[in-house]
MDTraj code that builds the backbone (N, CA, C; nanometers):
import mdtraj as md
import numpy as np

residues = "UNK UNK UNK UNK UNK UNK UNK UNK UNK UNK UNK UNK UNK UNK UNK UNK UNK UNK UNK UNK UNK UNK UNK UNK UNK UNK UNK UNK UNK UNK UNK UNK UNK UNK UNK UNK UNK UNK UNK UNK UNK UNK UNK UNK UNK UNK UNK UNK UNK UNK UNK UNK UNK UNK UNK UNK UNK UNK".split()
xyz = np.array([
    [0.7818, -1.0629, 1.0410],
    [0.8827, -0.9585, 1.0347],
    [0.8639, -0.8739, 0.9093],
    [0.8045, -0.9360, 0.7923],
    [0.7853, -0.8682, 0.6531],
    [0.7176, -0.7827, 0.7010],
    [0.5971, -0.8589, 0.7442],
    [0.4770, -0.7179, 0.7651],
    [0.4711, -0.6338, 0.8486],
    [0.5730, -0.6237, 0.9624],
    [0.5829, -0.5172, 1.0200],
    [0.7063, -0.3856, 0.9666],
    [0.7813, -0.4465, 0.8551],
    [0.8544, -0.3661, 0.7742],
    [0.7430, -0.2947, 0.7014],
    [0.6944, -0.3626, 0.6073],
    [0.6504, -0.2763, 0.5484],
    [0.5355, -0.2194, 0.6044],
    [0.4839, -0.2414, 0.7096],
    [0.3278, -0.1312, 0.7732],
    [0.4272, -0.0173, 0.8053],
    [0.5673, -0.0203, 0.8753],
    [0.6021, 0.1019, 0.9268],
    [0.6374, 0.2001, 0.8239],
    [0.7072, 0.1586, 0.6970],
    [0.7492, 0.2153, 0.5723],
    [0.6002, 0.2842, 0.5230],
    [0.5003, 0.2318, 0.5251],
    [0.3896, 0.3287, 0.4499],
    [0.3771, 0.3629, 0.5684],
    [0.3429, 0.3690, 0.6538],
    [0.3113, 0.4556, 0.7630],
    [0.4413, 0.6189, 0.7589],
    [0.5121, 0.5545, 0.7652],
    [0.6585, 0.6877, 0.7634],
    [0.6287, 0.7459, 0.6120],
    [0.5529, 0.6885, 0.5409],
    [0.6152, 0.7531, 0.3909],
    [0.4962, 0.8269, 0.4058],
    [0.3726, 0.7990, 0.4034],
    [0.2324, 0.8769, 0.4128],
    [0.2552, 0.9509, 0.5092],
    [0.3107, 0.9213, 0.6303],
    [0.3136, 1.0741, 0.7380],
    [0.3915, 1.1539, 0.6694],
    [0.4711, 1.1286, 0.6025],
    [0.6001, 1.2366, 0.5501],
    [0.4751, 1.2784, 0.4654],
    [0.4080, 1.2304, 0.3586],
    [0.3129, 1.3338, 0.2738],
    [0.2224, 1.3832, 0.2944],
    [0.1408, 1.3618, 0.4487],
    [0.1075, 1.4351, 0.5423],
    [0.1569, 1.5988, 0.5829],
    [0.2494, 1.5542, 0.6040],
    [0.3428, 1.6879, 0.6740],
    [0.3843, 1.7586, 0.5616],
    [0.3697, 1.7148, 0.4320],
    [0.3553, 1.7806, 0.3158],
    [0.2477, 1.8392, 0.2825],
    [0.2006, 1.7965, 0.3128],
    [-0.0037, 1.8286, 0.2624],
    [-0.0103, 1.9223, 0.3846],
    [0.0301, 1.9267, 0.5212],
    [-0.0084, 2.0855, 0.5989],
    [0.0909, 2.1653, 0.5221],
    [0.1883, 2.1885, 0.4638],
    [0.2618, 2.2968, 0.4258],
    [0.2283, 2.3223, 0.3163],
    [0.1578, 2.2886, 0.2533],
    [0.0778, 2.3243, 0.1007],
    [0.1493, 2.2701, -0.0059],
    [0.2319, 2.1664, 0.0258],
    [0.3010, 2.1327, -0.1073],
    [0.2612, 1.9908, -0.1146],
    [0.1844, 1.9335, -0.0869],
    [0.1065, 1.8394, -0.1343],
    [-0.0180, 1.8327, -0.1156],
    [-0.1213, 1.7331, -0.1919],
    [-0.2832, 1.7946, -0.1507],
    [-0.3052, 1.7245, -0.0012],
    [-0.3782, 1.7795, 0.0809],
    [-0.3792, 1.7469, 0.2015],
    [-0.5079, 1.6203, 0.2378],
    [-0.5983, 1.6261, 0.1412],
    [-0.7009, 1.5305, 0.1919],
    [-0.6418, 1.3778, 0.1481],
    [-0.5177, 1.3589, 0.0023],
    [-0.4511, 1.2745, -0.0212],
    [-0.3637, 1.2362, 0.0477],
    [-0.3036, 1.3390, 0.1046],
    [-0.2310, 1.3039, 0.2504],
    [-0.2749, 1.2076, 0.3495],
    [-0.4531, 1.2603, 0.3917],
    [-0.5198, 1.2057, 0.5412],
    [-0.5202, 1.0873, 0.4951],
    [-0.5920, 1.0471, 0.3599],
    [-0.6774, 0.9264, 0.3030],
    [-0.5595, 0.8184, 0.2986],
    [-0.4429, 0.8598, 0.2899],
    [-0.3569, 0.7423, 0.2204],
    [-0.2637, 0.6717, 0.3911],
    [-0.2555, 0.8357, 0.4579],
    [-0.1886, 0.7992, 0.6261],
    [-0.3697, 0.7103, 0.6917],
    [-0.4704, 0.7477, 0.6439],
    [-0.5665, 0.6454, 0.7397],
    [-0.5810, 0.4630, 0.6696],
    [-0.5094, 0.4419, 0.5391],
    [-0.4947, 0.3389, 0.4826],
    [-0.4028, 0.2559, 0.5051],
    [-0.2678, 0.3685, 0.5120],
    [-0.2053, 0.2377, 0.5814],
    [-0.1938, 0.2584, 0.7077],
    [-0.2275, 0.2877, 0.8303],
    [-0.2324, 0.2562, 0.9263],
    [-0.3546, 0.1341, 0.9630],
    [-0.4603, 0.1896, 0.8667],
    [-0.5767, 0.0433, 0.8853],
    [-0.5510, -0.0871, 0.8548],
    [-0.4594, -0.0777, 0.7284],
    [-0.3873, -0.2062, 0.7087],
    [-0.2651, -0.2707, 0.7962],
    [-0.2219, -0.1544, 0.7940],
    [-0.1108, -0.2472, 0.8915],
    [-0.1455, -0.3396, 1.0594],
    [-0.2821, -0.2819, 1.0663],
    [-0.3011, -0.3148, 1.1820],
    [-0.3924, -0.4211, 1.1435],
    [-0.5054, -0.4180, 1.0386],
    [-0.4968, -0.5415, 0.9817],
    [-0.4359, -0.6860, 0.9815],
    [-0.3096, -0.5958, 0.9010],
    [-0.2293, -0.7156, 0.9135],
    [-0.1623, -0.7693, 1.0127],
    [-0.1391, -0.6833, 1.1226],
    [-0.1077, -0.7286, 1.2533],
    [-0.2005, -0.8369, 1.3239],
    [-0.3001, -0.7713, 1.3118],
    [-0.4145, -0.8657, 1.4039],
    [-0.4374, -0.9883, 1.3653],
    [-0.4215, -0.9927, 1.2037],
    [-0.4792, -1.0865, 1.1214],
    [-0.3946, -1.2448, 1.1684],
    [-0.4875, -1.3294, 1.2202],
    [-0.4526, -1.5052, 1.2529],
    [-0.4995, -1.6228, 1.2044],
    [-0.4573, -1.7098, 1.2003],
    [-0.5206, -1.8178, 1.2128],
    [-0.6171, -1.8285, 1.2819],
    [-0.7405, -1.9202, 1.2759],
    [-0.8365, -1.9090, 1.3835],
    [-0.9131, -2.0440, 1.3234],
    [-0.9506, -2.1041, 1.5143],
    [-1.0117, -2.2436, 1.4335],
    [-1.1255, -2.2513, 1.3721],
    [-1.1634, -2.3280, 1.3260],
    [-1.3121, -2.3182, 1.2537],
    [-1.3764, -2.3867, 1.3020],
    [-1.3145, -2.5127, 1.3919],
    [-1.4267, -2.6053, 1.3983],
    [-1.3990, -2.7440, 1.2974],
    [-1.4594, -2.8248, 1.3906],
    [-1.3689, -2.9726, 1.3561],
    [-1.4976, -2.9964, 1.2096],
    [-1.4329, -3.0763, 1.1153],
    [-1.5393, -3.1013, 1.0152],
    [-1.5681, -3.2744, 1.0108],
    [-1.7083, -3.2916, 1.0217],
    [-1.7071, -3.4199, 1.0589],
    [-1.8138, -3.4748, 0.9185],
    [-1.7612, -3.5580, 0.8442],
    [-1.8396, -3.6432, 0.7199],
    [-1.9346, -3.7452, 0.7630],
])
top = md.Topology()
chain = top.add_chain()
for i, resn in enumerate(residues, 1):
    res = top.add_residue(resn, chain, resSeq=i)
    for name in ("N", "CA", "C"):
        top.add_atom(name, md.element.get_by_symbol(name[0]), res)
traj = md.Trajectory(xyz[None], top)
C-alpha cells in the first residue's frame, strides 16, 4: 500500500512539472526526465517479488 502511495504522488507531482515545462515555466527536458523516472520506478516497484532461487543443498 506504501508503494503504491508514493509511485502515484511522484507520478502526479512530475506530471504537474510536466505541464509546467510545456507552458514555459519550468525547464521541459527536467520535466520529461524526472515524469520517465518515476513512472520506471514505480513500476519497478510494482513488479518487484520475491522469487525462488532454488533449494541450497550442503
Amino acid at each position: 500500500m506504501k508503494k503504491a502511495v508514493i509511485g502515484l504522488i511522484s507520478i502526479l507531482t512530475s506530471f504537474c512539472l510536466f505541464t509546467l515545462g510545456l507552458m514555459d515555466l519550468f525547464p521541459l527536458l527536467l520535466g520529461i526526465i524526472l515524469l520517465y523516472l518515476s513512472i520506471f520506478f514505480s513500476v519497478f516497484l510494482f513488479n518487484e517479488r520475491r522469487r525462488f532461487k532454488g533449494m541450497r543443498m550442503k
